[in-house]
Each structure stands twice: as C-alpha cells, then as structure tokens.
C-alpha positions as a Python dict, from the first residue, in 0.01 Angstrom:
ca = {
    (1, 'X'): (0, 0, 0),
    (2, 'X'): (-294, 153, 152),
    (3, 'X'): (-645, 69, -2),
    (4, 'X'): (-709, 339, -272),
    (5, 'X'): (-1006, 497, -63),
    (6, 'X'): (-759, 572, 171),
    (7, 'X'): (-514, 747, -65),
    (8, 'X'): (-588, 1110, 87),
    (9, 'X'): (-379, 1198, 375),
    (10, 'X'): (-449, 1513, 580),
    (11, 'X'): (-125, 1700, 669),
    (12, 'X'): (-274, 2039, 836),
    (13, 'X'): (-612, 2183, 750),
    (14, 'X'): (-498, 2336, 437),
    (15, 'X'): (-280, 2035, 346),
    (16, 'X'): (-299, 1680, 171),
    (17, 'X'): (-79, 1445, 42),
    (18, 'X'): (-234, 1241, -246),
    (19, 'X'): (23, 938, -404),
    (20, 'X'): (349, 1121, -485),
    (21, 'X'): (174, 1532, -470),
    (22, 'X'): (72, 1778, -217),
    (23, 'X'): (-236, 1970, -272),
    (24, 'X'): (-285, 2310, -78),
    (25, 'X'): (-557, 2550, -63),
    (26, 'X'): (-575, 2917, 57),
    (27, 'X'): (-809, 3198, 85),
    (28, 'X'): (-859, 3415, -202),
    (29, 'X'): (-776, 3374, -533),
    (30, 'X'): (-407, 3271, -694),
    (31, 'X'): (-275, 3319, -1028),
    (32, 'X'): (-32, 2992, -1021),
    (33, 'X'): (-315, 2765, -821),
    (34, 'X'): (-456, 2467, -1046),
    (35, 'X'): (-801, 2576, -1002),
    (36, 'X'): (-967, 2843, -822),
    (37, 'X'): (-1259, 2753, -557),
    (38, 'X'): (-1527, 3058, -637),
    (39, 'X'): (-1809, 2909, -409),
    (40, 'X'): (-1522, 2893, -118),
    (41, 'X'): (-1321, 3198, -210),
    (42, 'X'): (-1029, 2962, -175),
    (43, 'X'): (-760, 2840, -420),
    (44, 'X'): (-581, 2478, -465),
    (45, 'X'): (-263, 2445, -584),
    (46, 'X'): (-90, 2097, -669),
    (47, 'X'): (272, 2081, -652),
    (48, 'X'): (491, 1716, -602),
    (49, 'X'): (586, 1608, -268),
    (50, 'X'): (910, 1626, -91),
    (51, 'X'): (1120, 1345, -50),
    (52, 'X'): (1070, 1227, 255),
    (53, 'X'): (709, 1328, 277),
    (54, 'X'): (605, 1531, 563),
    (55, 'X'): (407, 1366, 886),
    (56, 'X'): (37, 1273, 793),
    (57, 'X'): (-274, 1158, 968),
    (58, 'X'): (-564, 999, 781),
    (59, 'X'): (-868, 1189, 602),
    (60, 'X'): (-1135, 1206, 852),
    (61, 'X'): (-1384, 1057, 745),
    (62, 'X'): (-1655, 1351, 821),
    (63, 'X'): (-1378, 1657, 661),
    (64, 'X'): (-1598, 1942, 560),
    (65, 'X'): (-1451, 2004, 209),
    (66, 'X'): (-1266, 1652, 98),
    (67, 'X'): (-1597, 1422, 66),
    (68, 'X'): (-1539, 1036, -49),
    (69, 'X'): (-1834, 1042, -303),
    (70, 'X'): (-1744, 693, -499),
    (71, 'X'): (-1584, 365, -344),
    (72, 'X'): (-1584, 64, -522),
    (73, 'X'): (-1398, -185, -330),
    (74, 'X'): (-990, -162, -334),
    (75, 'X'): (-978, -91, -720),
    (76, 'X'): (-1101, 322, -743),
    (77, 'X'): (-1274, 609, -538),
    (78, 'X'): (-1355, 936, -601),
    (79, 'X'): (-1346, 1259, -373),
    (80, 'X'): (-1506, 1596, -404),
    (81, 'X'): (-1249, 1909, -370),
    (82, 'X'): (-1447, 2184, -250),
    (83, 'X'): (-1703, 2337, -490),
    (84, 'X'): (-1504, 2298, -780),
    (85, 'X'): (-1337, 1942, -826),
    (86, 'X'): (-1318, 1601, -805),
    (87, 'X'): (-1007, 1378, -760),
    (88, 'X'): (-1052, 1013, -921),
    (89, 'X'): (-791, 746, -772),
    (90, 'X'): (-776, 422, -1010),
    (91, 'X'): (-567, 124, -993),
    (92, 'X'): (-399, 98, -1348),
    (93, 'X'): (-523, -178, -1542),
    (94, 'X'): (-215, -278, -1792),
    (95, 'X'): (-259, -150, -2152),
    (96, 'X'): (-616, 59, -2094),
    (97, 'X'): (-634, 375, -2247),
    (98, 'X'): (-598, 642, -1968),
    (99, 'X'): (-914, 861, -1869),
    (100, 'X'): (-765, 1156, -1947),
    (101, 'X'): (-649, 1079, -2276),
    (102, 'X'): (-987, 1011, -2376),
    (103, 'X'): (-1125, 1307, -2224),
    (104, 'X'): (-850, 1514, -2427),
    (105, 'X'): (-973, 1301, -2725),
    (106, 'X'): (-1363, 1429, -2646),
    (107, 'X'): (-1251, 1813, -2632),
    (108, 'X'): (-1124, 1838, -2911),
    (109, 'X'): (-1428, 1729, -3119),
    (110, 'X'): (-1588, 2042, -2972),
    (111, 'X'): (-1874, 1850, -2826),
    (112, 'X'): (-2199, 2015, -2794),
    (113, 'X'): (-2261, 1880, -2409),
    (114, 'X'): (-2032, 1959, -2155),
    (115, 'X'): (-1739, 1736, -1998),
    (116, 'X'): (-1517, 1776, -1715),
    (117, 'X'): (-1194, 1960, -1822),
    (118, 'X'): (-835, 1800, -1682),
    (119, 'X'): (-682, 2028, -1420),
    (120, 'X'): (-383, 1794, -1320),
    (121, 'X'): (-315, 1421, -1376),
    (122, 'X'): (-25, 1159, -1271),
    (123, 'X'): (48, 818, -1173),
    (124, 'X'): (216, 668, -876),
    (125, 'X'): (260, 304, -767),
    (126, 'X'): (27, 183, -1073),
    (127, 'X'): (-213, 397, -942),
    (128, 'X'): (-393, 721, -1143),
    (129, 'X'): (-425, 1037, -995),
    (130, 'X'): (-664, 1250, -1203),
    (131, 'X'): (-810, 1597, -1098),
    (132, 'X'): (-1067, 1698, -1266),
    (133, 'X'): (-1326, 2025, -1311),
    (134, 'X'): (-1718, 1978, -1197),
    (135, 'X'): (-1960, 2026, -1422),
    (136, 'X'): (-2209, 2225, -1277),
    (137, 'X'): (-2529, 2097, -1212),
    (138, 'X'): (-2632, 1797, -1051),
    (139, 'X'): (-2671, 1387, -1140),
    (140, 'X'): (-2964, 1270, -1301),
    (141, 'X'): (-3017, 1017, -1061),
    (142, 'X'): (-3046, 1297, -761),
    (143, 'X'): (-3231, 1504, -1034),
    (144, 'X'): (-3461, 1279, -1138),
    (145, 'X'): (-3747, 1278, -798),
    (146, 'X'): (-3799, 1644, -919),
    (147, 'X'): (-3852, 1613, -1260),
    (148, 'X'): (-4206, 1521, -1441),
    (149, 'X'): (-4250, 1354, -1738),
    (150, 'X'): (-4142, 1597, -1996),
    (151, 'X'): (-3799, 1672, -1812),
    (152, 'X'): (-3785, 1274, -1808),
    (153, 'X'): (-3843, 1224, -2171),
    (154, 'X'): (-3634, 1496, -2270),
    (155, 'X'): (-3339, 1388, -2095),
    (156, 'X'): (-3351, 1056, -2279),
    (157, 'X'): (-3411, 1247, -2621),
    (158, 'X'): (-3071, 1426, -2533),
    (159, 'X'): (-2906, 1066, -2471),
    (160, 'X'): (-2983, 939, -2788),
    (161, 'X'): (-2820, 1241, -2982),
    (162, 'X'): (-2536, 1247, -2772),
    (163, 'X'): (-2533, 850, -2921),
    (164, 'X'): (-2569, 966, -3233),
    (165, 'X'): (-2320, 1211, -3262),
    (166, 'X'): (-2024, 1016, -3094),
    (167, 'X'): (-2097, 719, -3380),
    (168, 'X'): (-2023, 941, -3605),
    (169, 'X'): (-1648, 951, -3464),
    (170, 'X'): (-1504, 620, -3635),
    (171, 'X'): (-1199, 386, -3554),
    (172, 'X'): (-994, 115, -3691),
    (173, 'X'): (-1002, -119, -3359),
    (174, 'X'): (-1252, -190, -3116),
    (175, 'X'): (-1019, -2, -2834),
    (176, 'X'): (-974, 318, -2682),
    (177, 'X'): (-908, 639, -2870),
    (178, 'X'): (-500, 566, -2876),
    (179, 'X'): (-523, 195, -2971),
    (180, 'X'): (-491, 50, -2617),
    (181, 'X'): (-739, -136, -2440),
    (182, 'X'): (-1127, -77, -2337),
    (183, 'X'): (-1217, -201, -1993),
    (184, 'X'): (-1559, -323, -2107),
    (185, 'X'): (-1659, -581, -1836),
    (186, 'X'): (-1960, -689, -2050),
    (187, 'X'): (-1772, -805, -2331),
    (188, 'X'): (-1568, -1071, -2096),
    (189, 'X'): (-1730, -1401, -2107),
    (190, 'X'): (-1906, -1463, -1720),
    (191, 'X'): (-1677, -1678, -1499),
    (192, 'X'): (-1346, -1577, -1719),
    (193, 'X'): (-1081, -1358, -1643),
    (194, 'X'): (-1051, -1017, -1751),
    (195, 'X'): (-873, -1016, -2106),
    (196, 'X'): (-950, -684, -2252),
    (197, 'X'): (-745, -737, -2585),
    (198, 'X'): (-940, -570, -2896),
    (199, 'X'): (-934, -938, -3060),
    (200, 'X'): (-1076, -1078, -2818),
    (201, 'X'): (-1345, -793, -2709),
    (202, 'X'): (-1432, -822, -3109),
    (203, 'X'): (-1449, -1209, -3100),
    (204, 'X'): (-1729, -1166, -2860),
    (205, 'X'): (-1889, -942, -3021),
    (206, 'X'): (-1872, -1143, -3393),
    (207, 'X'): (-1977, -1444, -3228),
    (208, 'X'): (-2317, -1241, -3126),
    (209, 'X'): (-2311, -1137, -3516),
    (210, 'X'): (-2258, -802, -3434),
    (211, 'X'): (-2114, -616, -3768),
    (212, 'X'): (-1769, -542, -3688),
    (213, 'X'): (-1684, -385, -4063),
    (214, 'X'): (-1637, -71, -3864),
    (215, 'X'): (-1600, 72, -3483),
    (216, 'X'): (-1780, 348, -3356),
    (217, 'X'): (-1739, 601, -3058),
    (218, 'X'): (-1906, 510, -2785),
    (219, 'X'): (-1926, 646, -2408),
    (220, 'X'): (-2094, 273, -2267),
    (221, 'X'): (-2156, 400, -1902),
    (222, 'X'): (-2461, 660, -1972),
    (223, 'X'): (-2637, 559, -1675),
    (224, 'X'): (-2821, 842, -1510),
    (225, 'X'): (-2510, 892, -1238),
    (226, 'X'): (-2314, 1039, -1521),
    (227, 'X'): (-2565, 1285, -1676),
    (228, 'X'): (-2531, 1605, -1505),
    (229, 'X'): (-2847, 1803, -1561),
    (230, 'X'): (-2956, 2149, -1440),
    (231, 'X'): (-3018, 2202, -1120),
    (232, 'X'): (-3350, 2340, -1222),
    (233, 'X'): (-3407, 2271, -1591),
    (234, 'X'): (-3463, 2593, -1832),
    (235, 'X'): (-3246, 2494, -2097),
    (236, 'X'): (-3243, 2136, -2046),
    (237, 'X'): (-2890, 2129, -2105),
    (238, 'X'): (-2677, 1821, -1992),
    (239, 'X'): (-2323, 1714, -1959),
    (240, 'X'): (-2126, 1365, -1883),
    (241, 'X'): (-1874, 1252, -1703),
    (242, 'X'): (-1682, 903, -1671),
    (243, 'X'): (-1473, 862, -1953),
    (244, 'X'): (-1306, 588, -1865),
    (245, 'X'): (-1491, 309, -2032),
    (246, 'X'): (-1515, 522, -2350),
    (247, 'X'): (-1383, 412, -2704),
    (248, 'X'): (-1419, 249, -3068),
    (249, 'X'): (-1744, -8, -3036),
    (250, 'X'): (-1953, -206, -3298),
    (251, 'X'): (-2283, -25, -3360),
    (252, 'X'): (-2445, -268, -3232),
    (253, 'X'): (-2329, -239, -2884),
    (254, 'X'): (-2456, 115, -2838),
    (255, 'X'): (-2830, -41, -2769),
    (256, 'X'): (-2710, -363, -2647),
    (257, 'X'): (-2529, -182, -2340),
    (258, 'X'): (-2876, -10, -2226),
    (259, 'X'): (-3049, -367, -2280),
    (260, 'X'): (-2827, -555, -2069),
    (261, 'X'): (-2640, -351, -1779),
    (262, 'X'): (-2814, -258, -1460),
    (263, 'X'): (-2536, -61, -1379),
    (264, 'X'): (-2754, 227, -1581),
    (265, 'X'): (-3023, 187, -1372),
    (266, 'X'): (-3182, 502, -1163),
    (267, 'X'): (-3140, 442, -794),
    (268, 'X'): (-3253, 157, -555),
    (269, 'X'): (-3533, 456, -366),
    (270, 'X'): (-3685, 497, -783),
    (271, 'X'): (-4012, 309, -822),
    (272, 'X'): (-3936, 197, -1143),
    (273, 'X'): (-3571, 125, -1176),
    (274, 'X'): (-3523, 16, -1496),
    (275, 'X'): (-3732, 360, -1684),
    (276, 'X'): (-3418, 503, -1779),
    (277, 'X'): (-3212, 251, -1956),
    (278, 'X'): (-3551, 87, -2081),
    (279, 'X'): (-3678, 399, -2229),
    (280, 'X'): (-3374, 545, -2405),
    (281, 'X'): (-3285, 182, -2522),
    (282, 'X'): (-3642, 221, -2666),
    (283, 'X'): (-3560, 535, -2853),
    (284, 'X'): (-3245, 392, -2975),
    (285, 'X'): (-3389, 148, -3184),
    (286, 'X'): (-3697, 357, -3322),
    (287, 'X'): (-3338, 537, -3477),
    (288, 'X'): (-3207, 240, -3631),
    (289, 'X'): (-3023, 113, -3349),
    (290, 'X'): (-2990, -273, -3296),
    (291, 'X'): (-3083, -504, -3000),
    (292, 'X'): (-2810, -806, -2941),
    (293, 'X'): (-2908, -865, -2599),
    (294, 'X'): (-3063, -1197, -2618),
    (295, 'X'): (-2763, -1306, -2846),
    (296, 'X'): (-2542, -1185, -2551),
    (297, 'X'): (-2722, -1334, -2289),
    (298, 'X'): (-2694, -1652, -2491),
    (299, 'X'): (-2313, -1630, -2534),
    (300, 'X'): (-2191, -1465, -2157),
    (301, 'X'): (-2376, -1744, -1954),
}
C-alpha cells in the first residue's frame, strides 16, 4: 500500500481516485453532487470506482485546488477540496470509535458552536475515508498574530463553556460515544504499547485518583489548530473540528489535558507558546475544574 499522504491519485484535471471512490468536479452547480463549491462555482460529486480502476498519476504536489494541509507520518493526512472541504485519510486503529460517528453523536445535541457536517465517509484497506464540510473561518493559531488581548481572552472564555457544556453529556464507560475505544495517547503509560481498552484507560486514570464514579464528554484536542474563529471577529463566534479523540472522560481529565499536552500549544513563530493552554487551563480551575498533572507526570514516567 501506498503511504496514506499519498492516497490521492490524479486521473484528469477534474478527476481523483481516493481508496476504493472517484471524486469529480464540474463547473456550475449540480443537484446530485456531494457538495457544491460556491467560492469556485464548481461542484464535486463522489461516486465508487470501477473495477479495474482507470490509469492514474500521482497528486502533484503544487495542484491548485487539492492542498495536503496535515501529514503526520504514515498513520493520517488531511487535504483541502476546493473552498468547501476537507478529506481526512486515517489508518483504522482496531475497536476506536469512528470520527464520524462521533461527529453524528455532536449534531445531534444541537451544539451551540459550529462543527464540520459529514458529506461522505467509507473505509478501504483499514483505511478511513471521511469528507467533510469547512467551517468557515480560519484556525486560531493563524488567527491569533491579529488578535489583541480581548479577542485572546475571549476566545479562551468560549473554551471553557464549550467544556462546560459537553460535561454535561454523561456516559457509562470511559470510551467513545458507541462504547468502543478512545485513542487517548496520554492515558498510555510512556514506553508501553498502545492499549486503548476503557479498563485500562480508567486504571490510569484511578491510579492518579481521578474520580471515575462517572464519565464525562470531552473533546481532549482543543488546541488552538482546531478552533476556527472569524476571520475578523464581530461576533466572536467559534467552531471545532477534530473529533476523533472525542468521548466519555473523568472530570478530572478535562484540566489535566491543557496542563500536560503541548500538542495545544499556539505555533513555534508565537512568543509565548504555552498562553493558550496555560490560560484556559487557568480558567478551568477558577470553575471548579481539577489539576492531576503532577499525579500524571508521576505515574507516565
């Protein structure tokens, strides 16, 4: 198998073979495309590909429409369609919860932030194909150069609610939202292979002396890459994406995870890289929000 960032294939210049589907775009709009391309005036249409596929070249890597965006090693990458879309390629991990499922979870709690909305998803080769909608606006890590201190403060204000609110979705399992498994690297002991089973994800978290009487919904990758914020604020308005860490947690991991991962960190260019996840941390626990993070630095070395 090809390495997932190289699961795009260009057929023509209005033609792609992705895994086991053919996506095609044309000018105008289409009532039977999967989504419709207003900024490009052009319309995409997913269909699955004949058997044997037609003749392919590779993605270029500079194409003017399909952009790689996220590549993280052999194991997922993401690709911008156009104005409208993204395409996430994953390598299955065995018993996760799917992305999508989650994201289908999230909708229907009528959330009052935006999320991405499914336009097409399948699975080829142990691979996931999902396709989903942008949410417009742009990251908070581009974002957050422009933005002075109010902007700043107010984005993290908006983080903690968004906390808030998903805790008060409750579970029986620390797991994903159909009883599989959560891929929460940060819960696997350092040095020991990935084991993702709710026992012994809850284990961890007992032997830190988190409460685990009850399981809360949590997101667990709000870093400011997957806050998408006006383009220029006015109503200060956000939305996230990456579902795919997303499930049933203890309570007391909701702080813990800003404490400890510098995967939330702003970018590398940012003075001060650690503001974000320090600050909304911060905020967390001035709303009753506990810290285990010296307890978990204690028990994953």
């Amino acid at each position: 198998m090809d390495p997932v960032r190289e699961s795009i294939k260009q057929v023509d210049e209005n033609t792609w073979l992705i895994g086991a589907l053919i996506l095609h775009r044309c000018n105008g709009y289409s009532d039977t495309a999967t989504w419709y391309d207003q900024g490009a005036y052009s319309s995409y249409t997913l269909s699955d590909a004949p058997n044997p596929s037609p003749p392919f070249v590779p993605l270029p890597a500079d194409h003017p429409t399909i952009v790689l965006v996220y590549d993280a090693g052999d194991s997922s990458a993401v690709w911008s369609l156009g104005n409208s879309a993204f395409c996430k390629v994953k390598l299955r991990v065995k018993d996760t919860t799917r992305e999508a499922t989650t994201l289908e979870f999230v909708q229907k709690q009528k959330p009052t932030f935006e999320i991405p909305r499914i336009l097409h998803t399948a699975e080829y080769n142990d691979r996931s194909y999902l396709f989903l909608s942008r949410v417009p606006g742009r990251t908070l890590s581009d974002a957050w150069p422009t933005l002075d201190d109010h902007w700043k403060h107010h984005y993290v204000n908006s983080v903690v609610k968004i906390c808030q609110s998903l805790e008060g979705w409750k579970g029986d399992m620390l797991g994903g939202v159909d009883g599989k498994y959560i891929p929460e690297q940060y819960l696997v002991k350092y040095g020991a292979d990935y084991n993702y089973q709710p026992e012994i994800l809850q284990q961890a978290c007992e032997l830190m002396g988190m409460d685990c009487s009850e399981f809360v919904f949590y997101h667990s990758d709000l870093g400011p890459g997957n806050i998408i914020v006006e383009d220029v604020p006015e109503t200060g308005s956000v939305g996230i994406i990456d579902w795919e860490a997303a499930g049933y947690f203890p309570r007391g991991w909701i702080r813990t995870k800003f404490r400890i991962s510098s995967g939330l960190d702003l970018p590398s260019s940012v003075t001060d890289v650690h503001w974000w996840r320090w600050e909304v941390q911060k905020s967390l626990g001035e709303h009753g929000f506990e810290d285990y993070s010296k307890k978990w630095q204690s028990w994953w070395y």
